[in-house]
TIFI-58532 format. One record per residue (C-alpha): residue in one letter; z, y, x. Coordinates in steps of 0.2 Angstrom, whole numbers, padded with zeros to 4 digits, always signed. Example, Ala and Ser with C-alpha at 12.3 -4.5 7.8 and 13.67 -1.06 7.14 Angstrom:
a+0039-0022+0062;s+0036-0005+0068;
***
This chain:
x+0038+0102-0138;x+0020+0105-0139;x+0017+0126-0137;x+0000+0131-0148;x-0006+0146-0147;x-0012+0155-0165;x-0022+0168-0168;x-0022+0178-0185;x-0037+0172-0197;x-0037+0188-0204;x-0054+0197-0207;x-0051+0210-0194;x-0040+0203-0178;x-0042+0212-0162;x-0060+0210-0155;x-0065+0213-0176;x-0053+0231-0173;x-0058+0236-0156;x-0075+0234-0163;x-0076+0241-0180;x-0065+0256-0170;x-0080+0257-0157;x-0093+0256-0171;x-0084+0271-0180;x-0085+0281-0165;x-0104+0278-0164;x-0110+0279-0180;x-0097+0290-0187;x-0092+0302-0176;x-0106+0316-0174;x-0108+0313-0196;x-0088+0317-0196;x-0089+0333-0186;x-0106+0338-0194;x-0102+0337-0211;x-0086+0329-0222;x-0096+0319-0233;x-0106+0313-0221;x-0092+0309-0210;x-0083+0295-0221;x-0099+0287-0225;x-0105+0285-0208;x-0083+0280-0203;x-0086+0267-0215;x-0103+0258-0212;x-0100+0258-0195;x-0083+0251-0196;x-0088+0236-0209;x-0105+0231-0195;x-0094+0235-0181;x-0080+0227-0189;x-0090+0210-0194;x-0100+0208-0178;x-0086+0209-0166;x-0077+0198-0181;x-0090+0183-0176;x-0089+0186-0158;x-0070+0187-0157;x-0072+0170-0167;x-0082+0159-0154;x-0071+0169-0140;x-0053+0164-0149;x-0060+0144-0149;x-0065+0147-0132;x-0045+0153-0129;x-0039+0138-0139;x-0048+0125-0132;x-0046+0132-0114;x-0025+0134-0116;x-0020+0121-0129;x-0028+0105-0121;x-0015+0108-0104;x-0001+0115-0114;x-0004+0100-0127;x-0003+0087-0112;x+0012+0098-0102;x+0021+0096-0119;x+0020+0082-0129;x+0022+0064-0123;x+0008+0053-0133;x-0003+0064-0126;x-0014+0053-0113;x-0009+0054-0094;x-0022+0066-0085;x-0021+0080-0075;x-0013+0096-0083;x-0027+0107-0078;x-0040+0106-0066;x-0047+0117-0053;x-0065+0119-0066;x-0053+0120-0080;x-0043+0136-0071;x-0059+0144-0067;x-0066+0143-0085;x-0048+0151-0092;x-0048+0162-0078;x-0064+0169-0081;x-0061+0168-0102;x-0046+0178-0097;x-0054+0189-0085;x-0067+0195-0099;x-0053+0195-0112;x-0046+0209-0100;x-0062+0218-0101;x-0065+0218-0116;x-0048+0226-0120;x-0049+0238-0108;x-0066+0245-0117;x-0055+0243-0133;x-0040+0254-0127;x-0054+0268-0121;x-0066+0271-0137;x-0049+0268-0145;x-0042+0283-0133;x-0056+0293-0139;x-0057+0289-0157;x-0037+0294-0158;x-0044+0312-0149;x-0058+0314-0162;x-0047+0309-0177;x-0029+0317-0171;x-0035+0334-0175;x-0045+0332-0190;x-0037+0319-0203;x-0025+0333-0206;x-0040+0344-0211;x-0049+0332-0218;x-0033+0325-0230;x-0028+0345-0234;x-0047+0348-0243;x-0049+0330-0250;x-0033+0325-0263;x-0031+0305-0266;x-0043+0297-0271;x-0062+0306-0263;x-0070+0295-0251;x-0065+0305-0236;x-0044+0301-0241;x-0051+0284-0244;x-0061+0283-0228;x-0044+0288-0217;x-0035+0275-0226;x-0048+0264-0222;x-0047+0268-0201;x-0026+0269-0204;x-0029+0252-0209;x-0038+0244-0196;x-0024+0256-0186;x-0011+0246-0193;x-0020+0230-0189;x-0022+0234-0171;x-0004+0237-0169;x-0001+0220-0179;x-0013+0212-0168;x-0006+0218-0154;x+0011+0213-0156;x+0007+0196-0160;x-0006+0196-0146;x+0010+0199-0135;x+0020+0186-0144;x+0007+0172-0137;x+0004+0180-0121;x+0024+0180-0118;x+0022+0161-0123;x+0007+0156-0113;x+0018+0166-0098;x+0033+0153-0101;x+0019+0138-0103;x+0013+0143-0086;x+0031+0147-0079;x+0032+0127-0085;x+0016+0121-0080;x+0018+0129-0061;x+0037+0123-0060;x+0029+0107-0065;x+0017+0108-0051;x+0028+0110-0040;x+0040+0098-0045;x+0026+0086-0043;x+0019+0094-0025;x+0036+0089-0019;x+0036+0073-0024;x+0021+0068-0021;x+0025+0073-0001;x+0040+0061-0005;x+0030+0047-0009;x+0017+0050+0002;x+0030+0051+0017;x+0037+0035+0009;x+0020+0028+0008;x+0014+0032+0025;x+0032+0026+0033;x+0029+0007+0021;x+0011+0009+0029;x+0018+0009+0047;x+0030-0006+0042;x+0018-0015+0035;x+0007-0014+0052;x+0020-0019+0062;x+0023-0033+0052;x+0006-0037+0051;x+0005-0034+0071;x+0020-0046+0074;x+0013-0061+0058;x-0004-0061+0071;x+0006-0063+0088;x+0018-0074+0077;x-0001-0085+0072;x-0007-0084+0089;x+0012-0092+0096;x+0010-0104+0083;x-0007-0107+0088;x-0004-0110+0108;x+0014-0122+0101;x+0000-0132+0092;x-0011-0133+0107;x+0002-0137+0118;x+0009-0149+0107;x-0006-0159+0108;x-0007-0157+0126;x+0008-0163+0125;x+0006-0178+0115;x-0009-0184+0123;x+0000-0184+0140;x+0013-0194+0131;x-0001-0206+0125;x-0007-0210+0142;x+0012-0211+0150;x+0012-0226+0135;x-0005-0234+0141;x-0001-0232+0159;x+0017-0241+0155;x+0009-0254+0143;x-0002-0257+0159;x+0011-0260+0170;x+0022-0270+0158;x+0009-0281+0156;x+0008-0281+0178;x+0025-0286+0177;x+0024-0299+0165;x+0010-0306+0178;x+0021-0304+0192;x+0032-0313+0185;x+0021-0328+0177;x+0017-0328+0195;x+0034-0330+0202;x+0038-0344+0192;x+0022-0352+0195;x+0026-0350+0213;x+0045-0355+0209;x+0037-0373+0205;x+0026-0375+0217;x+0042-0374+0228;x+0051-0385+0218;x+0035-0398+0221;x+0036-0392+0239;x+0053-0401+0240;x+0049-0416+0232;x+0037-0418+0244;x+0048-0414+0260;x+0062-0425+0254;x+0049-0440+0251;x+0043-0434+0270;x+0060-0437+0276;x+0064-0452+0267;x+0048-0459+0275;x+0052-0451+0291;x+0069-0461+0289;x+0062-0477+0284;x+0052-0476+0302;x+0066-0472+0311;x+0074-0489+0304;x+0055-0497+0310;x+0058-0491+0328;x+0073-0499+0328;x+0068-0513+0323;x+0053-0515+0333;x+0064-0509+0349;x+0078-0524+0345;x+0062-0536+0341;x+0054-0530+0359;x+0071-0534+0367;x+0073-0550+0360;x+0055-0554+0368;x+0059-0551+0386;x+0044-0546+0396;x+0032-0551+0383;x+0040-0537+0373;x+0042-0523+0384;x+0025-0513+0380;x+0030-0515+0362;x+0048-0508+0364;x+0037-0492+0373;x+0026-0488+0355;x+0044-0492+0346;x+0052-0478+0359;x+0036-0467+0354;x+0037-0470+0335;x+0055-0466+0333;x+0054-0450+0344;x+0040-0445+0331;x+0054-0449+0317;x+0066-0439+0323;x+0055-0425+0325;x+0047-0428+0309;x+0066-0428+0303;x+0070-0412+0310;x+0053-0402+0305;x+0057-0411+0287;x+0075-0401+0288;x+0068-0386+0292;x+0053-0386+0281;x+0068-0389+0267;x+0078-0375+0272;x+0066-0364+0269;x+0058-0370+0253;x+0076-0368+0248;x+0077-0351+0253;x+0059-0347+0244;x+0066-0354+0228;x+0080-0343+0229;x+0070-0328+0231;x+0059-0332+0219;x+0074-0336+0207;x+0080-0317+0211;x+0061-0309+0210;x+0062-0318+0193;x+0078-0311+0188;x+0074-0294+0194;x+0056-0295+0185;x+0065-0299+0169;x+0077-0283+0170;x+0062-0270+0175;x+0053-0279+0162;x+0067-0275+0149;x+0069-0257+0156;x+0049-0252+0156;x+0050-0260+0136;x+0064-0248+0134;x+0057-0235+0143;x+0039-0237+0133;x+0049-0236+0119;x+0056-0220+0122;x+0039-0212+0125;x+0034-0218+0110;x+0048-0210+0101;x+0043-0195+0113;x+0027-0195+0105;x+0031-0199+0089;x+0043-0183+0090;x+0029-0172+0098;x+0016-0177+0082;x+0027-0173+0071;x+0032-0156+0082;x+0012-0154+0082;x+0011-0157+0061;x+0025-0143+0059;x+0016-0132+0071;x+0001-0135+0060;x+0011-0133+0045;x+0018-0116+0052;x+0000-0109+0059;x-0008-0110+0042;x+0009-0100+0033;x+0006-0088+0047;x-0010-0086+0043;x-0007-0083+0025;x+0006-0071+0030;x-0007-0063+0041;x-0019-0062+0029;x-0008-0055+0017;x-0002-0041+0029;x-0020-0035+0030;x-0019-0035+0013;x-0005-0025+0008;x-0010-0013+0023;x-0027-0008+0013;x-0017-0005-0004;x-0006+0004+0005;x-0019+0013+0015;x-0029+0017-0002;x-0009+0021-0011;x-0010+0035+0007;x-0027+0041+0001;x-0022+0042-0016;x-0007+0051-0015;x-0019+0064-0005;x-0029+0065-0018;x-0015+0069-0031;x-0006+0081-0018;x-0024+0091-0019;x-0024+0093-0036;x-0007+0097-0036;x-0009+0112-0025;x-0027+0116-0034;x-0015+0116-0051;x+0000+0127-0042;x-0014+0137-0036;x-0024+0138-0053;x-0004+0144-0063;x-0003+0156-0050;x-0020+0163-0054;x-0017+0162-0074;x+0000+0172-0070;x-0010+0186-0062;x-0022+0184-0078;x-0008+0185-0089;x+0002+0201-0081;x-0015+0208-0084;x-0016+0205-0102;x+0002+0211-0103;x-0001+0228-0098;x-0016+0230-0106;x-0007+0226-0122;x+0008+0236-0118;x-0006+0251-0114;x-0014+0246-0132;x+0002+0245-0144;x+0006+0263-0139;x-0012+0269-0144;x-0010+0259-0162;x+0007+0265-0165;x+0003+0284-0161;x-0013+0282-0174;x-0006+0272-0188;x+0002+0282-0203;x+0011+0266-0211;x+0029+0263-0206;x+0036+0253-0187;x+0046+0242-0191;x+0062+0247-0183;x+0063+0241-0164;x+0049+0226-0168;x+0037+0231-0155;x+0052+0240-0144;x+0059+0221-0143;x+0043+0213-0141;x+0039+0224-0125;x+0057+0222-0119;x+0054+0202-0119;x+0038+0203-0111;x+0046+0214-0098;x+0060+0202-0095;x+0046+0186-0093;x+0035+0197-0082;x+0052+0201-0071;x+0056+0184-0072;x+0038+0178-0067;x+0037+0188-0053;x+0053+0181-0046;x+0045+0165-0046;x+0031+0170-0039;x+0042+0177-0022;x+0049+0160-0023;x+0032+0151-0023;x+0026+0145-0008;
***
């Protein structure tokens, strides 16, 4: 509901009274007590310049009010109105000090008024007992009854609006403190995110720097596992050697007995020959005795020729059958180190692809790093922000407090002023209508400084 605050657009409202009653009091006062036609000539004059410069003032002065009051309560109440700040500390000042010369100004009212009743009380009854209806004196005391009545009209209504602008305030500062508190909510809230989101982005860095020494040692890792391959590829290729080598050497026993067993066949064969040649030396008796000697020699050689052949094949046997089982065990290391190189290629295979994730996961850390520095400036600028706000929310609590004391001023002034009107005018009161007005604005200014007491 949106409060606007109306001032009566009548020729004469307040200011125009207070100063058509200050303009009477200098132009008519010393012509009313010197002579009686002088008096209501001068009461007149003066009240219609008095009355139409303060008219012009209190114009410019009542758009000053307006404009200074109806913009926050305008914003306070009605929703389509755009979201800024109810009332600012510039704003306060300049209503403070509107209201603060408002004050003034009625205080200066409510004294020439004081001594324009004092003047008047005891001479309109003079004045009305030697002029009948109608002479320009009756019509001149009329005139100021008038602008009287108006006062008291104006100030009624003047304490209409100011028991308004008193519950617009109550609202705005209950507002204000509504929105002090939960600003200190959010902030708090903010500040506690803040902290969280720190942490967070304290634990995504160690988190990138793990990621980063897995990565490293992953590849450490795998180059280890490359050189384990190359040194087992070298000695799978040793052992293939070895045992090309053993074979070749298996068959160069195999030759080796070939050879002894044509030895011994041929040491046989002359082991026949002696015998031969010995039988042969018999049969030549003496002749043949020398022979049957070299015979002797030559089968002694066989035999030994024999023996050494055995031996010599014995141990080519024994070499073949070492190198049948240094063949055999070749071919089993040879299966295990291929097994075995497989398995480190697997190894490293594994720890490639352990190195890719690690990559993989370094550069979403990272992102999540990043990130996290990110949300901590936003929610460091949200903290400074909701600073901000909390300033303006205890500059616009500070500023109510100041238009309340502004507006228990006014109050009193009024209720000092509707007396003065009410004692002057010689129309009729309404019946309790100024009596009720008062009596509300007693009841908000109780009520107001309640709140106050309450206010932090």
């Amino acid at each position: 509901m949106t409060v606007a605050f109306k001032i009566s657009h009548r020729p004469f409202t307040i200011g125009a009274v207070a100063g058509g009653i200050g303009a009477a009091v200098s132009f008519g006062a010393v012509t009313l007590l010197d002579s009686r036609l002088g008096g209501p000539l001068g009461l007149i004059v003066g009240a219609s310049a008095g009355g139409a410069g303060a008219w012009l003032a209190v114009r410019a002065f009542r758009t000053r009010i307006i404009e200074a009051l109806s913009a926050p309560v305008d914003h306070r109440g009605n929703s389509s109105a755009p979201c800024t700040p109810p009332l600012d500390h510039e704003e306060l000042d300049a209503l403070v000090v509107v209201i603060t010369q408002s004050l003034e100004s009625l205080r200066r009212h409510q004294i020439e008024g004081q001594e324009l009743e004092r003047l008047t009380h005891g001479s309109w009854s003079s004045i009305a007992d030697g002029n009948p209806p109608g002479s320009s004196t009756w019509n001149a005391k009329q005139c100021v009854m008038g602008l009287l009545d108006e006062l008291r009209e104006t100030t009624a209504q003047l304490l209409r609006h100011t028991v308004a602008l008193e519950e617009a305030n109550e609202r705005v500062a209950s507002g204000a403190i509504d929105q002090s508190e939960t600003v200190a909510r959010a902030t708090f809230n903010v500040e506690t995110l803040s902290e969280k989101i720190d942490r967070i982005s304290h634990n995504a860095e160690n988190a990138n720097e793990a990621c980063e020494r897995t990565r490293q040692e992953a590849r450490r890792g795998l180059e280890q596992v490359h050189r384990v391959i190359e040194g087992m590829e070298r000695l799978l290729l040793r052992i293939e050697s070895s045992g090309r080598k053993a074979r070749r050497l298996g068959d160069r026993s195999v030759e080796i007995g070939t050879i002894v067993e044509l030895i011994r066949g041929i040491s046989s064969r002359t082991d026949m020959l002696a015998l031969n040649a010995t039988i042969e030396s018999v049969r030549a008796g003496e002749h043949g005795r020398g022979f049957a000697v070299v015979a002797e020699e030559i089968r002694k050689l066989a035999e030994r020729t024999a023996a050494a052949t055995g031996e010599i094949g014995t141990l080519v046997e024994a070499i073949q059958a070492d190198a049948h089982e240094s063949l055999r065990a070749l071919g089993e290391e040879q299966g295990e180190m291929e097994q075995e190189v497989q398995r480190i290629r697997e190894t490293g295979s594994a720890l490639d692809r352990i190195s890719k994730v690690a990559e993989q996961s370094a550069v979403l850390v990272e992102g999540i790093s990043r990130s996290s520095n990110d949300q901590v400036h936003s929610a460091h600028e949200m903290v400074r922000a909701m600073q901000r706000i909390s300033e303006v929310s205890h500059l616009t609590l500070e500023g109510t407090n100041q238009t309340r004391e502004s507006i228990r001023g006014i109050s009193i002034c009024c209720e000092r002023l509707q007396p003065l009107s009410s004692q002057g005018s010689l129309g009729a009161v309404p019946p309790g209508g100024d009596e009720l007005a008062v009596g509300t604005l007693r009841q908000r200014r109780r009520r107001t400084l309640t709140a106050g007491e309450r206010t932090p």
